[in-house]
One Martini backbone bead per residue (centre of mass of N, CA, C, O) as a GRO file, in nm:
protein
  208
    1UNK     BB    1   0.885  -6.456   4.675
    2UNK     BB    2   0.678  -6.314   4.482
    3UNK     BB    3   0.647  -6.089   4.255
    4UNK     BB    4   0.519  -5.810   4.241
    5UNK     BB    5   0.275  -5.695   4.062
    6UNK     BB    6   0.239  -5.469   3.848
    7UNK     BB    7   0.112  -5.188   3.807
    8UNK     BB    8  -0.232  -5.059   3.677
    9UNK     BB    9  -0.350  -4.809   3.564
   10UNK     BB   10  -0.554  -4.615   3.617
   11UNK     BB   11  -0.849  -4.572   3.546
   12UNK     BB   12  -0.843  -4.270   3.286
   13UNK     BB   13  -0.567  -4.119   3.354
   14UNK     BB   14  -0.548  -4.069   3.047
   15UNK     BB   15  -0.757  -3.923   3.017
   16UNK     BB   16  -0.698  -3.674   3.175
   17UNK     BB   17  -0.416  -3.619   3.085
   18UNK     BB   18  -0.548  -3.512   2.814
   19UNK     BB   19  -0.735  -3.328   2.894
   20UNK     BB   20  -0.479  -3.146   3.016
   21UNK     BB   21  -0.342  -3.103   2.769
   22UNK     BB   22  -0.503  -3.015   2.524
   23UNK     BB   23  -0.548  -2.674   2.590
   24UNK     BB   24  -0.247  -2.627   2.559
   25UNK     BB   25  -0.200  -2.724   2.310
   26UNK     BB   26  -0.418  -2.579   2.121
   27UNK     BB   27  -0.260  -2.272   2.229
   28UNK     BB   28  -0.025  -2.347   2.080
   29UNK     BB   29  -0.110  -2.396   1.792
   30UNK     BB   30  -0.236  -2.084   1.796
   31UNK     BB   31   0.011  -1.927   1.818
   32UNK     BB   32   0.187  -2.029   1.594
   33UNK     BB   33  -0.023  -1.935   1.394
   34UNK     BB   34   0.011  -1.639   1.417
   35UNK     BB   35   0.299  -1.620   1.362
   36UNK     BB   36   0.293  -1.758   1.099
   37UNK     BB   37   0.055  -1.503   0.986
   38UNK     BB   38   0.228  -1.264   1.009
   39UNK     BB   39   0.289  -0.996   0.881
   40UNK     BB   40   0.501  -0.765   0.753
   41UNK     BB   41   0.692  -0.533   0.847
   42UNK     BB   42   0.765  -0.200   0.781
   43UNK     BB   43   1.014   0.000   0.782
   44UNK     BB   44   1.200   0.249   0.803
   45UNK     BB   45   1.150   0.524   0.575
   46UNK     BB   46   1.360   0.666   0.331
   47UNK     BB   47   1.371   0.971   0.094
   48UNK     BB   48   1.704   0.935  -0.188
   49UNK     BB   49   1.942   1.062  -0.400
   50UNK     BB   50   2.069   0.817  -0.304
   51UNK     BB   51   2.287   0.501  -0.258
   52UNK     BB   52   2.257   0.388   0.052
   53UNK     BB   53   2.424   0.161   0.276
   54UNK     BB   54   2.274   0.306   0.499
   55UNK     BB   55   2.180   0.565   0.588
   56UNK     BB   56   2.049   0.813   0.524
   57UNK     BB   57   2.262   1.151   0.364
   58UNK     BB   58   2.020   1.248   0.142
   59UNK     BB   59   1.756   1.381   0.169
   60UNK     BB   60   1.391   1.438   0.057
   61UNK     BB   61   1.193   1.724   0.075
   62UNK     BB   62   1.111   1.670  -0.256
   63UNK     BB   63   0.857   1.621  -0.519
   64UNK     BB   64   0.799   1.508  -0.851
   65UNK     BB   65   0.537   1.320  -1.024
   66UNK     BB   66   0.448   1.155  -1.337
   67UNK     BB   67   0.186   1.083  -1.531
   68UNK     BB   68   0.086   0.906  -1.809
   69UNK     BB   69  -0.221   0.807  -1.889
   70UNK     BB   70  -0.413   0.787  -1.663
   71UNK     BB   71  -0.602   0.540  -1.608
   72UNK     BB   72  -0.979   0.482  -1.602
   73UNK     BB   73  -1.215   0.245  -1.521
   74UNK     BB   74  -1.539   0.170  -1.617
   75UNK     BB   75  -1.913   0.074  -1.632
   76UNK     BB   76  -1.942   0.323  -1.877
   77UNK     BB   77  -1.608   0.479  -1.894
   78UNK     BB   78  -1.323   0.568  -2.036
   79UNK     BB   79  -1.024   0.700  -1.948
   80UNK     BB   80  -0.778   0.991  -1.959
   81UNK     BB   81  -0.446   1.136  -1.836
   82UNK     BB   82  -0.231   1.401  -1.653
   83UNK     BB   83  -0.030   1.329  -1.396
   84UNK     BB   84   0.072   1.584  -1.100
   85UNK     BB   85   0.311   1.522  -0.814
   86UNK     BB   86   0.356   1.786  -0.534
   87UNK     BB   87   0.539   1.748  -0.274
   88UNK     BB   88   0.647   1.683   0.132
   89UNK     BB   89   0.852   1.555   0.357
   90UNK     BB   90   0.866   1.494   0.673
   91UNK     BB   91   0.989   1.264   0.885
   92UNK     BB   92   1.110   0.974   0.971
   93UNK     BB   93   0.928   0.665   0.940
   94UNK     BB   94   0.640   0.453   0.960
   95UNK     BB   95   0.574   0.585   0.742
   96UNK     BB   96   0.645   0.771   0.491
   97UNK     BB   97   0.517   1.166   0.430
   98UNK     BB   98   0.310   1.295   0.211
   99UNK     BB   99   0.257   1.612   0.107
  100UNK     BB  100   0.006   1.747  -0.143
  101UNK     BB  101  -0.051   1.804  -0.487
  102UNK     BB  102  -0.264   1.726  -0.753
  103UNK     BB  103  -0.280   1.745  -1.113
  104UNK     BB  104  -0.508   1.748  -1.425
  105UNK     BB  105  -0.453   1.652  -1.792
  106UNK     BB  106  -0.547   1.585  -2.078
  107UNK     BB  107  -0.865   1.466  -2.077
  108UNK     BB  108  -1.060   1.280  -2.247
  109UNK     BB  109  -1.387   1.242  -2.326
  110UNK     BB  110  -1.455   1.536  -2.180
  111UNK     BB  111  -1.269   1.522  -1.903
  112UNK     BB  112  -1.251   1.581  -1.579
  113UNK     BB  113  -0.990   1.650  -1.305
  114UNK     BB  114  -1.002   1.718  -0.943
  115UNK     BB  115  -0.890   1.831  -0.672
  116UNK     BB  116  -1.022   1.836  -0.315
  117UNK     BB  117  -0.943   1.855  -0.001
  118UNK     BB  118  -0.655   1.947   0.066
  119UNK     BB  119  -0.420   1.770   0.121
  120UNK     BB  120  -0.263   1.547  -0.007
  121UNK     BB  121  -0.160   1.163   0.122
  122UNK     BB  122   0.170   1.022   0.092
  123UNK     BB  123   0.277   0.662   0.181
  124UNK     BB  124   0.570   0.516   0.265
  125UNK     BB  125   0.675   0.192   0.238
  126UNK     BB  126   0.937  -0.042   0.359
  127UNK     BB  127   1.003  -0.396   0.220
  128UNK     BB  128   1.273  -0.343   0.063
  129UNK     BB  129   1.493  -0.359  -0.138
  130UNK     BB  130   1.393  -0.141  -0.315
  131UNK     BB  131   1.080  -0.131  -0.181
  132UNK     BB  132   0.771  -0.054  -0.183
  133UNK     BB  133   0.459   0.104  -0.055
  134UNK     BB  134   0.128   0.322  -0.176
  135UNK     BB  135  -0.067   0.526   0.018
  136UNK     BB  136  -0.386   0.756  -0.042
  137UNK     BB  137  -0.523   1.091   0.042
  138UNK     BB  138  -0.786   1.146  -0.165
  139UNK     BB  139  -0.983   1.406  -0.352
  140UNK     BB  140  -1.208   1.340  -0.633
  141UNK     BB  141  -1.350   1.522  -0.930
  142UNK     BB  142  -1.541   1.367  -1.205
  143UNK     BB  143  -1.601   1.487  -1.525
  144UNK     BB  144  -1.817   1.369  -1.773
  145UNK     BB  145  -2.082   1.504  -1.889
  146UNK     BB  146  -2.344   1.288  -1.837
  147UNK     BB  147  -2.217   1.033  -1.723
  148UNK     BB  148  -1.994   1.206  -1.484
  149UNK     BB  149  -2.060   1.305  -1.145
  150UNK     BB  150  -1.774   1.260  -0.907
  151UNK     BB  151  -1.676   1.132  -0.595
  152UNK     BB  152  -1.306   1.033  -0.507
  153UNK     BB  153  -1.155   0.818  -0.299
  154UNK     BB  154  -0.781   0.694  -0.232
  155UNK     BB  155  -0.846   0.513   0.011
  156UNK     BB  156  -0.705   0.215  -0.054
  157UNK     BB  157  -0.451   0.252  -0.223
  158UNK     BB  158  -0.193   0.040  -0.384
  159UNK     BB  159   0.118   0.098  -0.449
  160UNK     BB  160   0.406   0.024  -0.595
  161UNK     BB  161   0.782   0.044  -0.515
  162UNK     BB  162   1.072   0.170  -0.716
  163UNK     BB  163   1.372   0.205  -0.757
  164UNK     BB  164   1.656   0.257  -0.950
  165UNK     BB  165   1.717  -0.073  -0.940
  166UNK     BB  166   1.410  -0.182  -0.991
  167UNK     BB  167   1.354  -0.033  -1.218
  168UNK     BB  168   1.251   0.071  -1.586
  169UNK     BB  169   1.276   0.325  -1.460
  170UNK     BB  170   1.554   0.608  -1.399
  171UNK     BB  171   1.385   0.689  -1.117
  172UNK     BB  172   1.152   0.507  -1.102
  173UNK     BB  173   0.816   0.397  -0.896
  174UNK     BB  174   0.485   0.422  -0.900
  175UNK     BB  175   0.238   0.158  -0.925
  176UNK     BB  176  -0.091   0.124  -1.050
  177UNK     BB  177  -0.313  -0.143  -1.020
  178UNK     BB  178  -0.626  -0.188  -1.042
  179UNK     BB  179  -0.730   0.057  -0.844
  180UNK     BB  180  -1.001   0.102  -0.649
  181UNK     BB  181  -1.263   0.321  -0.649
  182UNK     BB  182  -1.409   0.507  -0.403
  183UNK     BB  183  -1.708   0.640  -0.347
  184UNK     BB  184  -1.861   0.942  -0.224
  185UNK     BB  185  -2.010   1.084  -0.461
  186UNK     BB  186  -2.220   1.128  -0.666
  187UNK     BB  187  -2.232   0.995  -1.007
  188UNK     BB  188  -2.145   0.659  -1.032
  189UNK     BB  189  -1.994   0.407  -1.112
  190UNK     BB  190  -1.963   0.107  -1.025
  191UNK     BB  191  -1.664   0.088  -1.181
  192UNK     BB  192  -1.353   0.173  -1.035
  193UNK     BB  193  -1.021   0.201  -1.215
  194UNK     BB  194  -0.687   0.223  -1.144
  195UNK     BB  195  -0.400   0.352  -1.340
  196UNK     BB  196  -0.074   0.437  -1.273
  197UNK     BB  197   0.255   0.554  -1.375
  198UNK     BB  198   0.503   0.720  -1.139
  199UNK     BB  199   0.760   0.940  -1.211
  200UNK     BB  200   1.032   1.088  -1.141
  201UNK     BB  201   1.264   1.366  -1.224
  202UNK     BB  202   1.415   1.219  -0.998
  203UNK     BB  203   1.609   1.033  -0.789
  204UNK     BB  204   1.450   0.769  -0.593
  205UNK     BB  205   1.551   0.606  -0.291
  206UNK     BB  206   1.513   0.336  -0.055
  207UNK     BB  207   1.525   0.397   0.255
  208UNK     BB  208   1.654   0.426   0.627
   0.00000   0.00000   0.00000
């Protein structure tokens, strides 16, 4: 007897296969890229008078930031100050936050800027060895004479943050750059933006 000729498979057969993987196919391909465009999460952050090894065992309880120079760009007018921030840090957190007041003084080009419905809150995220970012809630009311009288809020504000051994000053920084203020109220020009590298006046380490 003659070998059965091999079965042909059935008509459509693969392509129903195709029909009922593809969707599963699609939905892997769908996590994947999820997973991989997910930012970094940030680790719990705590600010240390040492360059501690593994956990902070000398916490900073209190802080102090100086910018010289904090500048200002504008679509109307630039200006500078300097600006002192004194704050108090809370619990160990991701991010760490700081409550505290901004005070500002000499303003040059006529202008004022003065802080309002504090306190001011600084979040600290670390992102990497001695390094993180830095997030703020404040409002700031500037005038310079007839050209502005405004309200900015600093909420959507990210300055990068580096301790004393990746910072190019002896104690650290944070550091803003072109970073957009956004108007609150009053007469604003369409364009703010900030500059300022705030620098503690004693070493703070970036640790977790």
């Amino acid at each position: 007897m003659g070998s059965r000729p091999e079965a042909k498979p059935e008509k459509g057969s693969t392509v129903k296969r195709i029909k009922i993987l593809g969707p599963v196919m699609v939905v892997a391909i769908f996590a994947m890229a999820l997973l991989g465009a997910s930012p970094a999460v940030g680790e719990s952050t705590a600010l240390c008078k040492a360059d501690e090894e593994s956990e902070c065992a000398s916490p900073i309880s209190h802080v102090h930031y100086v910018a010289n120079d904090l500048e200002v760009l504008t679509s109307v007018m630039d200006y500078k100050c300097d600006a002192l921030l004194l704050a108090s840090d809370t619990e160990l957190g991701a991010p760490q936050v700081l409550e505290g007041t901004f005070t500002y003084t000499s303003c040059n080009n006529g202008c004022e800027r003065t802080e309002e419905n504090g306190p001011a809150v600084l979040n600290f995220l670390k992102t990497g060895h001695e390094s993180g970012e830095a997030t703020g809630e404040s409002l700031v009311h500037v005038v310079c004479g007839f050209f502005i009288n405004c309200r900015y809020t600093l909420e959507g504000l990210v300055g990068s943050v580096k301790g004393p051994l990746l910072s190019s000053e002896n104690n650290g920084e944070i550091n803003f750059v072109e970073q957009e203020l956004f108007h609150e109220s009053g007469f604003c020009p369409e364009v703010g933006l900030l500059d300022a590298k705030f620098v503690p006046l004693s070493p703070i380490y970036i640790s977790s």
